[in-house]
C-alpha positions as CSV (number, residue, x, y, z in Angstrom):
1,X,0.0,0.0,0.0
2,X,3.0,2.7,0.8
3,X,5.0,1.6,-2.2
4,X,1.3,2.7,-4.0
5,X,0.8,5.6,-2.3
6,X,4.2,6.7,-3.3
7,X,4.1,5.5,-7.0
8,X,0.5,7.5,-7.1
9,X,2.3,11.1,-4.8
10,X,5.2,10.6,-7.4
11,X,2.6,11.1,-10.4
12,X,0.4,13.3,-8.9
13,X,4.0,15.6,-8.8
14,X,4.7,14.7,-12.6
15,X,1.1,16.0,-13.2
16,X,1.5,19.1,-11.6
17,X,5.0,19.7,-13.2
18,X,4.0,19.2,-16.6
19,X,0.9,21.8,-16.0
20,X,3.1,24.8,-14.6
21,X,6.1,23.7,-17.5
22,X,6.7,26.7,-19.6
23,X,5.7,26.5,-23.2
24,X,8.3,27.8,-26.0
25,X,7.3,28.4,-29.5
26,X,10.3,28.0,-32.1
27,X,9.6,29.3,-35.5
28,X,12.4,27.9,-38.1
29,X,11.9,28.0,-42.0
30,X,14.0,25.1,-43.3
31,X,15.9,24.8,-46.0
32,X,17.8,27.9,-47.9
33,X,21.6,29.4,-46.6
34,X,20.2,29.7,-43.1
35,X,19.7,25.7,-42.9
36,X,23.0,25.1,-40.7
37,X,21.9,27.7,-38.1
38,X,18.5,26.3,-37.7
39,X,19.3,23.2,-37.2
40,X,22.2,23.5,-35.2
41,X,20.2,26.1,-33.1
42,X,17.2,23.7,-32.8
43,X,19.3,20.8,-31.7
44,X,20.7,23.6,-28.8
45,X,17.3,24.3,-28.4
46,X,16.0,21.0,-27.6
47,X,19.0,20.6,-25.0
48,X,18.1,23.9,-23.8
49,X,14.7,22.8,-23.0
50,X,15.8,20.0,-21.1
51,X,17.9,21.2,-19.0
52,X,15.6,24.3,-18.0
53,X,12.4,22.4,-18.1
54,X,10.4,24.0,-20.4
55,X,8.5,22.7,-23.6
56,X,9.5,23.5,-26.9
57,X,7.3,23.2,-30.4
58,X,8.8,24.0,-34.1
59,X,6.8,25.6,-36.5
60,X,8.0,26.1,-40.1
61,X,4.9,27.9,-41.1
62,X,3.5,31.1,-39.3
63,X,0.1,30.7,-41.6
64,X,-1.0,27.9,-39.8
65,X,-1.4,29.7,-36.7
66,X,-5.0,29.7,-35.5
67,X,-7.0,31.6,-33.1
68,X,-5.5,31.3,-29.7
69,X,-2.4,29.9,-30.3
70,X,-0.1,32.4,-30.1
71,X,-1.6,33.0,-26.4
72,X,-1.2,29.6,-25.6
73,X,3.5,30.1,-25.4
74,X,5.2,31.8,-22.5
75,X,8.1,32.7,-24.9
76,X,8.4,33.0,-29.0
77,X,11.6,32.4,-30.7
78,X,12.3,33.9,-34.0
79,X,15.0,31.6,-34.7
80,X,14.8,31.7,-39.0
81,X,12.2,33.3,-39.4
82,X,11.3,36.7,-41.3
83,X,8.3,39.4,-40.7
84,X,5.7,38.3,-43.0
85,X,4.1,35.3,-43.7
86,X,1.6,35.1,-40.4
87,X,-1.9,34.3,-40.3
88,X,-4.3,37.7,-40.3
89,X,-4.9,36.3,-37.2
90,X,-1.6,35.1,-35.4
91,X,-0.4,38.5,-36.5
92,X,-3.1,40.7,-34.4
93,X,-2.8,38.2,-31.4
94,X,1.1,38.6,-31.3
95,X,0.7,42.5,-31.4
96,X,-1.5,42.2,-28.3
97,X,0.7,40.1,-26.5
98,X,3.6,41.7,-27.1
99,X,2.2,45.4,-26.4
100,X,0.7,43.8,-23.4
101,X,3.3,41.5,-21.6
102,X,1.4,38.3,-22.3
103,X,4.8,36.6,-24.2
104,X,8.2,36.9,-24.1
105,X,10.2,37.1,-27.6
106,X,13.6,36.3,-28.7
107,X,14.5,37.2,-32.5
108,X,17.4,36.3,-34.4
109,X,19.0,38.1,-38.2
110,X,16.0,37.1,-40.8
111,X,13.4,38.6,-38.5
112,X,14.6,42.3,-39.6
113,X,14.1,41.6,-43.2
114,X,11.6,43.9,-43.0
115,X,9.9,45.6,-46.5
116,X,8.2,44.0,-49.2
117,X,9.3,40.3,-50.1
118,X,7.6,37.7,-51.7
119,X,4.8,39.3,-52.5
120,X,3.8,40.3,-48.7
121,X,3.6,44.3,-47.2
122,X,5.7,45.4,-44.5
123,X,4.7,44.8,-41.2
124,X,4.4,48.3,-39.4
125,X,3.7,47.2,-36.2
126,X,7.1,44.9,-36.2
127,X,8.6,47.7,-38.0
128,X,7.8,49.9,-35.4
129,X,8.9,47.2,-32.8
130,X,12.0,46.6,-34.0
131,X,12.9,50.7,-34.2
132,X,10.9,51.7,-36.9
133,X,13.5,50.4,-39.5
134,X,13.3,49.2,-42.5
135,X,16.1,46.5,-44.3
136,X,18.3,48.0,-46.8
137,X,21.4,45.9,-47.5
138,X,23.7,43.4,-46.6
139,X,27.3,41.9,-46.6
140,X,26.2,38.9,-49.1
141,X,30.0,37.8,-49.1
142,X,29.8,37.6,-45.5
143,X,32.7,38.8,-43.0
144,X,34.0,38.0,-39.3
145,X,32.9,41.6,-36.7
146,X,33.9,42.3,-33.1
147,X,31.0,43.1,-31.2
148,X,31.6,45.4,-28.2
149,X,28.8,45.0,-25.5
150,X,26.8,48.5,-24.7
151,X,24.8,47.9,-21.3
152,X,27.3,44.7,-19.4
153,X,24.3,45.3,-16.5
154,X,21.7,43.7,-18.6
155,X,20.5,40.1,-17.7
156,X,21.3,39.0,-21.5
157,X,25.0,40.3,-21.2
158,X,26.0,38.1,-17.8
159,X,29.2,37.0,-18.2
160,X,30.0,37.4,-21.7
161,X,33.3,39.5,-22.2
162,X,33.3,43.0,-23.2
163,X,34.3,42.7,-26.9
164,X,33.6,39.3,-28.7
165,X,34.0,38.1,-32.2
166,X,31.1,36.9,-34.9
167,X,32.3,35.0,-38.0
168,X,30.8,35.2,-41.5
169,X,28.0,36.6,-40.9
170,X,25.7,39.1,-42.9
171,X,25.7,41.9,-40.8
172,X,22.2,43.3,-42.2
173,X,21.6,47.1,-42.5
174,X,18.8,49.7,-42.4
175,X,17.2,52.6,-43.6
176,X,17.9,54.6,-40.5
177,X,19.5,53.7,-36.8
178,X,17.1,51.7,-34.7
179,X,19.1,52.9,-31.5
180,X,16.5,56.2,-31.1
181,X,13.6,53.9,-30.6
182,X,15.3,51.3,-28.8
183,X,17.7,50.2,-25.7
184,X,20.9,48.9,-27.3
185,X,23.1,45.8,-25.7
186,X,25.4,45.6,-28.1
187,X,27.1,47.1,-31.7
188,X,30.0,45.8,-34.2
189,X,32.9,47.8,-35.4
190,X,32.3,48.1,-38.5
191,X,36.0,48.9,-39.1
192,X,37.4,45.3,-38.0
193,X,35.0,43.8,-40.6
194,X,37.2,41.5,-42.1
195,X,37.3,40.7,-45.2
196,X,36.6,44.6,-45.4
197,X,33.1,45.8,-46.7
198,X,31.6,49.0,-48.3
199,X,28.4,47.9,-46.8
200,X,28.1,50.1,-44.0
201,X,25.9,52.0,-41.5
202,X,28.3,53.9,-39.3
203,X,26.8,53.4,-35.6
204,X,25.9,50.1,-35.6
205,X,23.6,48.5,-32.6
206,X,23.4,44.8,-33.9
207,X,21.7,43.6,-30.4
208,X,18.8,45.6,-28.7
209,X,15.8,45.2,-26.8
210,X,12.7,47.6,-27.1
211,X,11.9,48.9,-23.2
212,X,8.3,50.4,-24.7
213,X,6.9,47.0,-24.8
214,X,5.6,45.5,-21.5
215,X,6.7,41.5,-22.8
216,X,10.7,40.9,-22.2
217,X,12.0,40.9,-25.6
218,X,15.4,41.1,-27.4
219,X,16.8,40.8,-31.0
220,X,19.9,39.5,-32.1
221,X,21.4,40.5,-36.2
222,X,23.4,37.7,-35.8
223,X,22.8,34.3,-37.0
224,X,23.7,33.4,-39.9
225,X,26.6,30.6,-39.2
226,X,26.3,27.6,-37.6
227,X,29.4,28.2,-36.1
228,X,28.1,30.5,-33.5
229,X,26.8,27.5,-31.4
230,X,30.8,27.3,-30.8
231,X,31.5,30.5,-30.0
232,X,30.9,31.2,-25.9
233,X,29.9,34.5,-26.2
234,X,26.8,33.3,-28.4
235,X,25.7,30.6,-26.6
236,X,25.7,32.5,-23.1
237,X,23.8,35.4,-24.6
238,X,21.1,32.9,-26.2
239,X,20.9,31.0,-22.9
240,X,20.6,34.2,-20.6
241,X,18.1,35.7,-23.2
242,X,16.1,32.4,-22.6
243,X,15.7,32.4,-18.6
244,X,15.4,36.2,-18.6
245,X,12.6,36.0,-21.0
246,X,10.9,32.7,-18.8
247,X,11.4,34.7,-15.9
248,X,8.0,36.5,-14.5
249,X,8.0,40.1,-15.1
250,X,8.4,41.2,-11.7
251,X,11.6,39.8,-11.4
């Protein structure tokens, strides 16, 4: 009878685990020159999830999200992913969470490719969220940056060392400087891009967070190599993004 009682406690626990776990929306397009990040970074993801205890669902496809669904996810994860191609729907309930602190988000490089591609309009309300920017160009050749970290106080920045280097990636840029509209963590030298590149926007924030929005969020420009899952400075940032983002907001 005790060994029952226990067996039944032990499930009853398991129950009640599972219910409180944390649900984490990953939205990775496969295929294309993004392929090795994605499924590198899904892999870390998975491992991620884990170790932390939360759940994790891929979605390839933001058009199949239905009514409710987005509501349903603690934290979304713009892994590969760009601004456009959302259900009417998933699009107007991820504004709402957002604006009102329902979600957390974490984006990554493609989900700044903001304008009109493939056929779809601008999103102005991501527009506006990412610093009311617009994509303009980018290093197609690809070249290695130093990063130098902006704000070391900021949860995403624990323990990653004050200048870092990205390999090949992209290193997108916009219409105008996102950094008037939002709180940058971090910007890349343009001038240790190496190979050297005429693609340029001077001031440079490549990771930021937007403080006007009541959900935890921040972007990251890079991610285009898989190599960042060996670089340190990478994987600490994602990771710290991650439990600051599951974290509740009055933390």
């Amino acid at each position: 009878m005790r060994h029952r009682l226990t067996v039944l406690l032990f499930m009853l626990l398991a129950c009640a685990t599972m219910s409180a776990r944390q649900r984490v929306l990953v939205l990775a397009e496969p295929g294309g020159q993004h392929e090795a990040f994605t499924q590198t970074g899904l892999r870390w993801l998975h491992q991620q999830a884990e170790l932390l205890g939360f759940s994790l669902v891929e979605l390839q496809n933001c058009t199949q999200l239905k009514e409710g669904d987005i509501n349903s996810y603690n934290l979304v994860i713009q892994l590969n992913y760009p601004p456009y191609e959302w259900s009417d729907v998933a699009m107007k309930e991820f504004e709402q969470a957002i604006d009102q602190g329902k979600i957390a988000w974490i984006g990554f490089h493609h989900a700044s490719l903001l304008g009109e591609f493939d056929g779809y309009p601008m999103w102005q309300w991501f527009s506006l969220f990412l610093g009311d920017i617009r994509f303009q160009n980018y290093i197609a050749e690809k070249a290695d940056g130093e990063v130098t970290v902006e704000d070391a106080d900021h949860p995403v920045m624990a323990g990653v060392h004050p200048k870092f280097t990205i390999l090949e990636d992209e290193w997108y840029t916009y219409n105008k400087n996102p950094r008037a509209r939002v709180h940058v963590l971090a910007s890349v030298d343009e001038n240790t891009y190496q190979p050297a590149s005429s693609v340029k926007m001077g001031d440079h924030p490549v990771i930021w967070t937007n403080p006007a929005k009541l959900a935890r969020n921040v972007y990251f420009q890079i991610g285009h190599s898989a190599s960042l899952f060996e670089n340190p400075d990478f994987v600490r940032m994602f990771s710290n993004a991650i439990r600051w983002c599951l974290q509740p907001l009055t933390e």
